[in-house]
HTML snippet that shows the backbone in 3Dmol.js (N, CA, C, O; Angstrom):
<script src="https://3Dmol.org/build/3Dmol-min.js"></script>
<div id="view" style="width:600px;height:400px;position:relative"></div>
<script>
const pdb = `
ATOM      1  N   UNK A   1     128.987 101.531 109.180  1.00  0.00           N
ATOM      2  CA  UNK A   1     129.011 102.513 108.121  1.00  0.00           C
ATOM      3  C   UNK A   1     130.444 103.019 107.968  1.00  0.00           C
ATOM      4  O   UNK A   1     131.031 103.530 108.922  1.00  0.00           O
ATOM      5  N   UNK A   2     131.065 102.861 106.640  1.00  0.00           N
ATOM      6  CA  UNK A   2     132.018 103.883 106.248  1.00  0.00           C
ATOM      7  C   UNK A   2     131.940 105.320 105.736  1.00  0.00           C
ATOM      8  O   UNK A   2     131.039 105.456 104.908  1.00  0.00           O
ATOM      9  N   UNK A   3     132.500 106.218 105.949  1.00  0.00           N
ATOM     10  CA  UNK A   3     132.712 107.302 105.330  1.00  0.00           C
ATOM     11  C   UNK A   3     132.808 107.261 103.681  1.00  0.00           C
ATOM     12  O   UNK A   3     133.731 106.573 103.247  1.00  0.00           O
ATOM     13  N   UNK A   4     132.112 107.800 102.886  1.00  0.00           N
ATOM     14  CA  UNK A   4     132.301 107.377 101.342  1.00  0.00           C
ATOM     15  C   UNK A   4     132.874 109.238 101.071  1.00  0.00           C
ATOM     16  O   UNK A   4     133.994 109.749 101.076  1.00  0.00           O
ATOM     17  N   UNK A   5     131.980 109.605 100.934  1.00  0.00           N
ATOM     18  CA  UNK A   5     132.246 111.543 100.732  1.00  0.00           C
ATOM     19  C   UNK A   5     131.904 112.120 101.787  1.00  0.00           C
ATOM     20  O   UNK A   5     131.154 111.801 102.709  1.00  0.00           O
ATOM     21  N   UNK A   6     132.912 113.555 101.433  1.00  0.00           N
ATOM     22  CA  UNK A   6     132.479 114.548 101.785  1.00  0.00           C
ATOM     23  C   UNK A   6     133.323 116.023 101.216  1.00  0.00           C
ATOM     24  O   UNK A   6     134.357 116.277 100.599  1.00  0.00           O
ATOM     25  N   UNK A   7     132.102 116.832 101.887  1.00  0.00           N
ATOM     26  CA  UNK A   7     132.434 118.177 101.410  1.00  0.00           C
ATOM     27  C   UNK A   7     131.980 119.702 101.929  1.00  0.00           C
ATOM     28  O   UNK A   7     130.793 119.929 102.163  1.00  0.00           O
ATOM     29  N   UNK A   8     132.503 120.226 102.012  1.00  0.00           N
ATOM     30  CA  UNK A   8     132.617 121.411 102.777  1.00  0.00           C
ATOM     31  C   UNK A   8     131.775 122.639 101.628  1.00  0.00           C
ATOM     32  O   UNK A   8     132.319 122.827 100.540  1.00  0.00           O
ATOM     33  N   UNK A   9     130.576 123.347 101.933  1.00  0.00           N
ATOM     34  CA  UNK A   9     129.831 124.270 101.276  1.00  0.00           C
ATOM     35  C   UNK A   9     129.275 125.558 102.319  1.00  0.00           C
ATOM     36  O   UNK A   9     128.300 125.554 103.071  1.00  0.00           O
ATOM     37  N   UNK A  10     129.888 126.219 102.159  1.00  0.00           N
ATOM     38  CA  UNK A  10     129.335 127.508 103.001  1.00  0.00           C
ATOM     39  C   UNK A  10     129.548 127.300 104.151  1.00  0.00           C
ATOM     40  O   UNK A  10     128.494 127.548 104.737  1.00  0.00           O
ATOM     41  N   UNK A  11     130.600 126.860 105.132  1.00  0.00           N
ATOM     42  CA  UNK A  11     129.867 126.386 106.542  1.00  0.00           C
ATOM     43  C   UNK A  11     129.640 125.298 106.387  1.00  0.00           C
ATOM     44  O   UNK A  11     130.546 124.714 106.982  1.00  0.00           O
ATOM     45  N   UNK A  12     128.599 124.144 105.696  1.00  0.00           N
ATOM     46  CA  UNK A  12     128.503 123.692 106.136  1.00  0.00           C
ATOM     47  C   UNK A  12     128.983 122.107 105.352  1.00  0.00           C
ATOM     48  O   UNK A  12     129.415 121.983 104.206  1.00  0.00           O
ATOM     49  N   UNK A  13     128.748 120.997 106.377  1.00  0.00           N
ATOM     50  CA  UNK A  13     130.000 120.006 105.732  1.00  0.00           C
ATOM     51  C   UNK A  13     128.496 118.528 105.367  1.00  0.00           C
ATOM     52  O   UNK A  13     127.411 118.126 105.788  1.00  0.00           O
ATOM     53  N   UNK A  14     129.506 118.293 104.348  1.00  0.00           N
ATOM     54  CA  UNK A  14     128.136 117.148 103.934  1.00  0.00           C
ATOM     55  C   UNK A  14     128.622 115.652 104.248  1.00  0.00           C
ATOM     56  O   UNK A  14     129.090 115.452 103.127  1.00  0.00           O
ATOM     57  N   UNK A  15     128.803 114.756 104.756  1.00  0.00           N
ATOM     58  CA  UNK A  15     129.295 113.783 104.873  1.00  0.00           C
ATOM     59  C   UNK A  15     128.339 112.497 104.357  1.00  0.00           C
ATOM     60  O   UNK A  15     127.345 112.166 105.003  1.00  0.00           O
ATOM     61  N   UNK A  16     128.737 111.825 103.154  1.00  0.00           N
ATOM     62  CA  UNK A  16     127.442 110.354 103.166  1.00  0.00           C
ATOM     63  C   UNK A  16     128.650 109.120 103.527  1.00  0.00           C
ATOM     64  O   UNK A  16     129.851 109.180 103.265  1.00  0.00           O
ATOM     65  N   UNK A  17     127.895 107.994 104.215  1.00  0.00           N
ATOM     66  CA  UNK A  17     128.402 106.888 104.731  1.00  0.00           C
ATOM     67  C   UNK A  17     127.793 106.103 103.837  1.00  0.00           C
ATOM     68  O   UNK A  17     126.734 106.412 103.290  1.00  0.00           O
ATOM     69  N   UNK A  18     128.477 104.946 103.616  1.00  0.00           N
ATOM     70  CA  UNK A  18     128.117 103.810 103.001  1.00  0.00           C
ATOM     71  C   UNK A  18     127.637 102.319 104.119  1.00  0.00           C
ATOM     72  O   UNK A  18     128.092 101.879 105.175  1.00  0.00           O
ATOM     73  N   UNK A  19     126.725 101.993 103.381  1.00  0.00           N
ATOM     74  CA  UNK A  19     126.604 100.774 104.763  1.00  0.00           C
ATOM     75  C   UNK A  19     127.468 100.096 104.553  1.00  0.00           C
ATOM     76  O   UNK A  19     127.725  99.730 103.406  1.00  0.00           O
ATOM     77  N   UNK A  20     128.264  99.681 105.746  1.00  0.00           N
ATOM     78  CA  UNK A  20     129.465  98.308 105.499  1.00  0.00           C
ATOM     79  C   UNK A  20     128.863  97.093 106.120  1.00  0.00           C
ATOM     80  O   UNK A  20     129.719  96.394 106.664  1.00  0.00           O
ATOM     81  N   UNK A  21     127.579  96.606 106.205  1.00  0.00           N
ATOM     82  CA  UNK A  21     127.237  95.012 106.573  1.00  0.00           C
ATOM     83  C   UNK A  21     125.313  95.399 105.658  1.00  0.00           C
ATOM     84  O   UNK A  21     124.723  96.277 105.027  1.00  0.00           O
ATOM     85  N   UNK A  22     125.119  94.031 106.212  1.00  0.00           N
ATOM     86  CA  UNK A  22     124.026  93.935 105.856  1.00  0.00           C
ATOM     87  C   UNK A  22     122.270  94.527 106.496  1.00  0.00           C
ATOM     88  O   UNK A  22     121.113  94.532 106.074  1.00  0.00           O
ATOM     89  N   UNK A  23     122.834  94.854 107.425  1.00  0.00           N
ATOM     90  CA  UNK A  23     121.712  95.424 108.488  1.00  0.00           C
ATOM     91  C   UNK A  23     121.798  96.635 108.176  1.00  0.00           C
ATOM     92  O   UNK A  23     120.940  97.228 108.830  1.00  0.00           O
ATOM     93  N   UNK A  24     122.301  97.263 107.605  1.00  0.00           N
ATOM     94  CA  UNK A  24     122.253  98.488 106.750  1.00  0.00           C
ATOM     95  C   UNK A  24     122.160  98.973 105.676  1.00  0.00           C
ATOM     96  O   UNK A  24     123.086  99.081 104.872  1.00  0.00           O
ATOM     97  N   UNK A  25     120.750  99.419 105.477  1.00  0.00           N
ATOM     98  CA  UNK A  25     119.809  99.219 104.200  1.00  0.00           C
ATOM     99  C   UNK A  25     120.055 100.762 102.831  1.00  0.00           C
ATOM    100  O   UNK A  25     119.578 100.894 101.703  1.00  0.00           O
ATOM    101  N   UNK A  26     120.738 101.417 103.425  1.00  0.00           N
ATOM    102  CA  UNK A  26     121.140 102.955 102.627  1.00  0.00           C
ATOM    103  C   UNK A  26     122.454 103.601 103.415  1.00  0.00           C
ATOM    104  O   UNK A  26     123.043 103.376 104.473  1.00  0.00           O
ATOM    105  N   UNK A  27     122.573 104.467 102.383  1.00  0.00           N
ATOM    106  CA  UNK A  27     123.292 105.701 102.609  1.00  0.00           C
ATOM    107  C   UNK A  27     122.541 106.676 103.937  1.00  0.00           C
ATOM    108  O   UNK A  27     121.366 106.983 104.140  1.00  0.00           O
ATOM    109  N   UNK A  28     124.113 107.047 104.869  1.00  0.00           N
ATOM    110  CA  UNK A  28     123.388 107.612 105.910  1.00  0.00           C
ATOM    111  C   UNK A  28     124.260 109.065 105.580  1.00  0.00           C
ATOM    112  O   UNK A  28     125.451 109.229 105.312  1.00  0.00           O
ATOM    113  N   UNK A  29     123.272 109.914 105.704  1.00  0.00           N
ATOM    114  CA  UNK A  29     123.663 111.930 105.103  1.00  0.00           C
ATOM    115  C   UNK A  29     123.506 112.408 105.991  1.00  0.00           C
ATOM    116  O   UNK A  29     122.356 112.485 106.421  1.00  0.00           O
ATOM    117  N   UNK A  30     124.596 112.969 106.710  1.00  0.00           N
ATOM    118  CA  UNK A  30     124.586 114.164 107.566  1.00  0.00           C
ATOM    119  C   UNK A  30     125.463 115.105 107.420  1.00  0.00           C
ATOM    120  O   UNK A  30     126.630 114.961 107.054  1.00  0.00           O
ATOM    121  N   UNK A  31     124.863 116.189 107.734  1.00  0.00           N
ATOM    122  CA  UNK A  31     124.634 117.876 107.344  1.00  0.00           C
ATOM    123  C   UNK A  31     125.009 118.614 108.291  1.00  0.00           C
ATOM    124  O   UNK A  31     124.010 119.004 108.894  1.00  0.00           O
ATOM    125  N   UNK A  32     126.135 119.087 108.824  1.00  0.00           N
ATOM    126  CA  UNK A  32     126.737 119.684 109.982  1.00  0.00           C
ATOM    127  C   UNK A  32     127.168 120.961 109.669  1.00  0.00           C
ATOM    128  O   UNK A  32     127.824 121.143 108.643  1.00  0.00           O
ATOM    129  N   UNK A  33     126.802 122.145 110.643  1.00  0.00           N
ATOM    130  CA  UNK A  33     127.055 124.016 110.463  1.00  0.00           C
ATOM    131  C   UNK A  33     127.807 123.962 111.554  1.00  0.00           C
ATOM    132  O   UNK A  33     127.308 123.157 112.341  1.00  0.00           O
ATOM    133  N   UNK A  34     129.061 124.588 112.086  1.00  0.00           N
ATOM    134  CA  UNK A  34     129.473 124.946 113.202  1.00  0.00           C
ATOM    135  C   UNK A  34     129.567 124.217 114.563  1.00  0.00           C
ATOM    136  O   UNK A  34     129.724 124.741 115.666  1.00  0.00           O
ATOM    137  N   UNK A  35     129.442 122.931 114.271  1.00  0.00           N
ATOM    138  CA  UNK A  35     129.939 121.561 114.751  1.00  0.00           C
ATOM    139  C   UNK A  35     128.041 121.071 115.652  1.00  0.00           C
ATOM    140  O   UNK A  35     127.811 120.494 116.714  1.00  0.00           O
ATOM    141  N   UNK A  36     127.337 121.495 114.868  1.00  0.00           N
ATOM    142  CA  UNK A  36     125.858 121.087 115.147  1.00  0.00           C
ATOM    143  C   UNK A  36     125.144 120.150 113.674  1.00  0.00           C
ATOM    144  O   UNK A  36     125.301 120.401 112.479  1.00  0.00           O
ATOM    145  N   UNK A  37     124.442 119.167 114.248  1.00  0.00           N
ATOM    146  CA  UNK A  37     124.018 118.571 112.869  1.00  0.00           C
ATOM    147  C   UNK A  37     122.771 119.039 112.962  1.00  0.00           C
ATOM    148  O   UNK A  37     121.943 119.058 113.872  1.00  0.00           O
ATOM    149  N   UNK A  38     122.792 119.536 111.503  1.00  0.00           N
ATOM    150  CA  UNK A  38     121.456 120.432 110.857  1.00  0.00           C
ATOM    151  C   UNK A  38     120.778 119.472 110.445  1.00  0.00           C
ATOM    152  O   UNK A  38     119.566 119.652 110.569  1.00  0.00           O
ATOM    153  N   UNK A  39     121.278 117.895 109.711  1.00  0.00           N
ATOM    154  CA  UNK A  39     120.331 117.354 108.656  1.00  0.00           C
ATOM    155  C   UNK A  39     120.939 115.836 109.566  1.00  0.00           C
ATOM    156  O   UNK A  39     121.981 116.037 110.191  1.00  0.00           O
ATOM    157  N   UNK A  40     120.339 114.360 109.659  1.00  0.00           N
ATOM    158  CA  UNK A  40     120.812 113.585 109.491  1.00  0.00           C
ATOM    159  C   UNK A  40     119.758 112.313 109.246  1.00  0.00           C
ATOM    160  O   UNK A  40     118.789 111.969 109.923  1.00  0.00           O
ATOM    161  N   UNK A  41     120.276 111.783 108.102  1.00  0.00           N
ATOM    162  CA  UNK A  41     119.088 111.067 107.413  1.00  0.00           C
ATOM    163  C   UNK A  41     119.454 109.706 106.765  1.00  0.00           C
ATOM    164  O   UNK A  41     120.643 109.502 106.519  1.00  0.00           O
ATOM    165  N   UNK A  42     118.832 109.069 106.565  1.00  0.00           N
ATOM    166  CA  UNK A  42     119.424 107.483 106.120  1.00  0.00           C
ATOM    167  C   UNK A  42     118.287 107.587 104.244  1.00  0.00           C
ATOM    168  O   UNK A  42     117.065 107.723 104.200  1.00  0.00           O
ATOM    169  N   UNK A  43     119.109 107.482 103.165  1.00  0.00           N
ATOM    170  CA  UNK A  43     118.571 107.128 102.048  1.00  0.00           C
ATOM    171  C   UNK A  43     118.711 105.613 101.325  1.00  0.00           C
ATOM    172  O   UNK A  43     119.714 104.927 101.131  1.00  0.00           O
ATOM    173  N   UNK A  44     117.347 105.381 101.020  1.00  0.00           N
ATOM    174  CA  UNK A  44     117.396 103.453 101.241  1.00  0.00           C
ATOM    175  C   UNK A  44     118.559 103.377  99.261  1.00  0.00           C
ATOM    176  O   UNK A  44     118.441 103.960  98.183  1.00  0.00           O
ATOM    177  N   UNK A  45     119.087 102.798  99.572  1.00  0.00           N
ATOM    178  CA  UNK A  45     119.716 101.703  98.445  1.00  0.00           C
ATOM    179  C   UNK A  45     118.678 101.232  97.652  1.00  0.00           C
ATOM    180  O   UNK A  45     117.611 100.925  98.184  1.00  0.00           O
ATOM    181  N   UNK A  46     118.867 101.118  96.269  1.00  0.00           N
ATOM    182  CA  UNK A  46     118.055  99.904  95.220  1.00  0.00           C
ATOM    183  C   UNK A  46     119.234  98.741  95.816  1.00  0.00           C
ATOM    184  O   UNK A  46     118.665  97.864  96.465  1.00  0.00           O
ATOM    185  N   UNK A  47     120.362  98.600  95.754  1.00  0.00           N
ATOM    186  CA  UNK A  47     121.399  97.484  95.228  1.00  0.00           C
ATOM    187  C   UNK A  47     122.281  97.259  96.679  1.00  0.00           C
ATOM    188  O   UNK A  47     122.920  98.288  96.899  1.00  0.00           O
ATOM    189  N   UNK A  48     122.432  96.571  97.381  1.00  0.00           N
ATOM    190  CA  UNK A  48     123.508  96.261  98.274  1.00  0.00           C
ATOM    191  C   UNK A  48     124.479  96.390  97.250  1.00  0.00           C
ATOM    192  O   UNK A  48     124.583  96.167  96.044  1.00  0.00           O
ATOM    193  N   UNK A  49     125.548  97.098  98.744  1.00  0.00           N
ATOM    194  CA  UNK A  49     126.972  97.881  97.668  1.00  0.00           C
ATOM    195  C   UNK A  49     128.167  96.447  98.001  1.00  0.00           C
ATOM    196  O   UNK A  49     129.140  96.593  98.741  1.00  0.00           O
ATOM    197  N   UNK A  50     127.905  95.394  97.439  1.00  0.00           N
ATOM    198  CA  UNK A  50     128.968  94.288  97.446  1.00  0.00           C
ATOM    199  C   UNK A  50     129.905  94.795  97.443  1.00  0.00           C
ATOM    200  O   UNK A  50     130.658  94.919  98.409  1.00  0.00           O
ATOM    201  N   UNK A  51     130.136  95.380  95.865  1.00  0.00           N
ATOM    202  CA  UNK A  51     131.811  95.847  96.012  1.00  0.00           C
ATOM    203  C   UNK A  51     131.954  97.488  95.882  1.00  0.00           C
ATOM    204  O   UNK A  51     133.067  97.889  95.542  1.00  0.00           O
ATOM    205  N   UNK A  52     131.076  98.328  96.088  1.00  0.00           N
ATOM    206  CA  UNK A  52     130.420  99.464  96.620  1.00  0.00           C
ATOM    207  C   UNK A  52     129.338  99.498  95.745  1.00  0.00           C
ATOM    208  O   UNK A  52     128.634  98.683  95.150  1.00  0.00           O
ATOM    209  N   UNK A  53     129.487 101.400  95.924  1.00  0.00           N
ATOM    210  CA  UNK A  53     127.922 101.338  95.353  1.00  0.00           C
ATOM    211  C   UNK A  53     127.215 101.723  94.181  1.00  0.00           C
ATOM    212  O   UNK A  53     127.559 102.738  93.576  1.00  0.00           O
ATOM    213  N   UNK A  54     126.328 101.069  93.822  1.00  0.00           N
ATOM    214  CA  UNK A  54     125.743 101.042  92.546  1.00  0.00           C
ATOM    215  C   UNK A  54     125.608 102.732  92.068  1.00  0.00           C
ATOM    216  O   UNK A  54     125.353 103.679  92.811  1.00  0.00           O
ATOM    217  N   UNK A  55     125.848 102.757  90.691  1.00  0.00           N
ATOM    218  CA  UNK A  55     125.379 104.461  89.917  1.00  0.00           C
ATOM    219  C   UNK A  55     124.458 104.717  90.237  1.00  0.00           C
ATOM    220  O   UNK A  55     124.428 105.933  90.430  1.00  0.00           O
ATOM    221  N   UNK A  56     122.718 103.834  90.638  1.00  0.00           N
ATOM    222  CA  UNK A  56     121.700 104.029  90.491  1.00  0.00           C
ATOM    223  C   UNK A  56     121.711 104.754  92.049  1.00  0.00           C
ATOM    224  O   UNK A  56     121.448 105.946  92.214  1.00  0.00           O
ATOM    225  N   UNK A  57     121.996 103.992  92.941  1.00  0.00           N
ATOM    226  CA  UNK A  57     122.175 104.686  94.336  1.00  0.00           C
ATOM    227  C   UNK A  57     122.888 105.572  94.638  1.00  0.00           C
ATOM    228  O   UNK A  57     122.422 106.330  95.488  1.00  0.00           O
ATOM    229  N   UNK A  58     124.495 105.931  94.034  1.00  0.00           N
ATOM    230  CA  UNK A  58     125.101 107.321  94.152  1.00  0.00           C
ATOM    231  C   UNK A  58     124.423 108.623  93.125  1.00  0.00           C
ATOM    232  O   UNK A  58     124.743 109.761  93.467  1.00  0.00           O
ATOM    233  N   UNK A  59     123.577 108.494  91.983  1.00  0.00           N
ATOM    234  CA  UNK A  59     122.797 109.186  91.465  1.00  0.00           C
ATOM    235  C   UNK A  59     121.254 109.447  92.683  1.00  0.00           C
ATOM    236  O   UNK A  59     120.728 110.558  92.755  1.00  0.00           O
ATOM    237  N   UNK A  60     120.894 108.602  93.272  1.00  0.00           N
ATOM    238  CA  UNK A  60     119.934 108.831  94.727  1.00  0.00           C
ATOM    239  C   UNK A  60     120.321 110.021  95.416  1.00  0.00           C
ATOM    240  O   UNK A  60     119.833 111.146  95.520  1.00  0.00           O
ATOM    241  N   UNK A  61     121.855 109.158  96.082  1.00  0.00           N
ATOM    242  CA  UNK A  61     122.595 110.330  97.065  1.00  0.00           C
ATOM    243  C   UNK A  61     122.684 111.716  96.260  1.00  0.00           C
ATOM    244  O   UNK A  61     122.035 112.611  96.802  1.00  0.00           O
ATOM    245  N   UNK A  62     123.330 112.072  95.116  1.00  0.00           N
ATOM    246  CA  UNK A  62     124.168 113.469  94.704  1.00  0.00           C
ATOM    247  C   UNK A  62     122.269 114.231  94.635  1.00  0.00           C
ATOM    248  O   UNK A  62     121.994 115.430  94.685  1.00  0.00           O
ATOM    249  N   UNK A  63     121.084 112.843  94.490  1.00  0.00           N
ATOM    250  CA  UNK A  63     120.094 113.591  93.789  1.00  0.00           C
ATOM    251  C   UNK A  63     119.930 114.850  95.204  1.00  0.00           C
ATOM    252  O   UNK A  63     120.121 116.059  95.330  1.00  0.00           O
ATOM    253  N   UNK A  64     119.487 113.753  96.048  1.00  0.00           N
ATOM    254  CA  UNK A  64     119.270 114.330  97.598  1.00  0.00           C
ATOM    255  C   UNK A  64     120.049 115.172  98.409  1.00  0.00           C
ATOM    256  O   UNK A  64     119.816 115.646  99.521  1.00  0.00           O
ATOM    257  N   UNK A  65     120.959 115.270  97.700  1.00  0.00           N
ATOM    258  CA  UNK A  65     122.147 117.136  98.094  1.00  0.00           C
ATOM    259  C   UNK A  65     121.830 117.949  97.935  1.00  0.00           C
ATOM    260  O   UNK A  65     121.690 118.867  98.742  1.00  0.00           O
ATOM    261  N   UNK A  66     121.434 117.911  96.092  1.00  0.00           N
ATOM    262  CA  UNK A  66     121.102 118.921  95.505  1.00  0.00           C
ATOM    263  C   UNK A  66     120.188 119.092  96.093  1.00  0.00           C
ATOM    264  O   UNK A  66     120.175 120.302  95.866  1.00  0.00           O
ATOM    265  N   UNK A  67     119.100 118.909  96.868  1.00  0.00           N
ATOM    266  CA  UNK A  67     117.883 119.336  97.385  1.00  0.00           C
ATOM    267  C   UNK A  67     118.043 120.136  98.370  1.00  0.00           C
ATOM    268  O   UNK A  67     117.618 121.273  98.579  1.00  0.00           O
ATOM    269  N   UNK A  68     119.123 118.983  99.342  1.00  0.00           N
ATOM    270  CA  UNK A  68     119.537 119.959 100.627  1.00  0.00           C
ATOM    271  C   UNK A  68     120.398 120.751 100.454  1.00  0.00           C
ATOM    272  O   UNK A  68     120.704 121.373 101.471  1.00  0.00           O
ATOM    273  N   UNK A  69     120.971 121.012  99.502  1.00  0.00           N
ATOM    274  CA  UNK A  69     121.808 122.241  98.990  1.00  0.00           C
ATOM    275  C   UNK A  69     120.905 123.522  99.341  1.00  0.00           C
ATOM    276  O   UNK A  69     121.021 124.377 100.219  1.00  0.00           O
ATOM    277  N   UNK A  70     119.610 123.255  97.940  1.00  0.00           N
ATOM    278  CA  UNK A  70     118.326 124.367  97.539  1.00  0.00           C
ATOM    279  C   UNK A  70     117.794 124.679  98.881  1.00  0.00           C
ATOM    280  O   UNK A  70     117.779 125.853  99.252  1.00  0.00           O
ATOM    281  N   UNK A  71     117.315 123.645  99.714  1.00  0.00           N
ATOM    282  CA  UNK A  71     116.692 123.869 100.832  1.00  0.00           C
ATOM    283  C   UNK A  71     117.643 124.876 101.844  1.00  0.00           C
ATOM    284  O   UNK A  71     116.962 125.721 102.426  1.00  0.00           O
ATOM    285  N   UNK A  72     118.666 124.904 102.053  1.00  0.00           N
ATOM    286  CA  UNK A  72     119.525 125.454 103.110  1.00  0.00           C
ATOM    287  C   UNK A  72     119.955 126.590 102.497  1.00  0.00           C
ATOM    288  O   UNK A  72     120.845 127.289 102.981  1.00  0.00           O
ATOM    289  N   UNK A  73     119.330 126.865 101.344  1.00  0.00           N
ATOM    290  CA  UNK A  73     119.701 128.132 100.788  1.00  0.00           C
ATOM    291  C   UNK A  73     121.193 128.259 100.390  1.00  0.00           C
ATOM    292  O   UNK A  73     121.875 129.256 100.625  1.00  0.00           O
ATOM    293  N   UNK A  74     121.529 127.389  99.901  1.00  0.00           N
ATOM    294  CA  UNK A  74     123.149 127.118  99.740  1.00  0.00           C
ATOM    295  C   UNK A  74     123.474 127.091  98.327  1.00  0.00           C
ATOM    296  O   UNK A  74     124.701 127.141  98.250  1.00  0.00           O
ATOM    297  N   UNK A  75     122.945 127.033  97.157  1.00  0.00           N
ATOM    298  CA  UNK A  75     122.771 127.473  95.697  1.00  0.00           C
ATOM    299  C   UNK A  75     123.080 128.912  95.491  1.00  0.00           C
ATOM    300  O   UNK A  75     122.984 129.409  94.369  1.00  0.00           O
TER     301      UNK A  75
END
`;
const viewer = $3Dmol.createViewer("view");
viewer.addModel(pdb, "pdb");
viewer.setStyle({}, {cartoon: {color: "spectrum"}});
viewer.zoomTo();
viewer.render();
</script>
């Protein structure tokens, strides 16, 4: 996995990885407060990211922030 984004919200830091081979089927999201991970989760891909990653799958990821944004009370 590579590092693709990240970003810093209240405390806390959002980091998504991109899979870099094939045995890695999604985006992996983890969610760190004060050097503890709050969230860490793997979201599956429609598209292997050949030459990265598809709109349909970075529209997945930004969808699944916004959630854990709402959820962590971070809105």
């Amino acid at each position: 996995m590579q590092e693709w984004r990240r970003f810093d919200l209240a405390g806390y830091v959002f980091v998504a990885y991109l899979p870099s081979n094939e045995t890695e089927t999604g985006w992996r999201l983890t969610v760190t407060a004060a050097g503890e991970t709050v969230r860490d989760e793997v979201i599956p891909m429609l598209h292997p990211p050949v030459f990265g990653p598809d709109v349909e799958d970075v529209a997945a990821l930004d969808q699944r922030v916004e959630v854990l944004i709402r959820e962590l009370g971070l809105e």
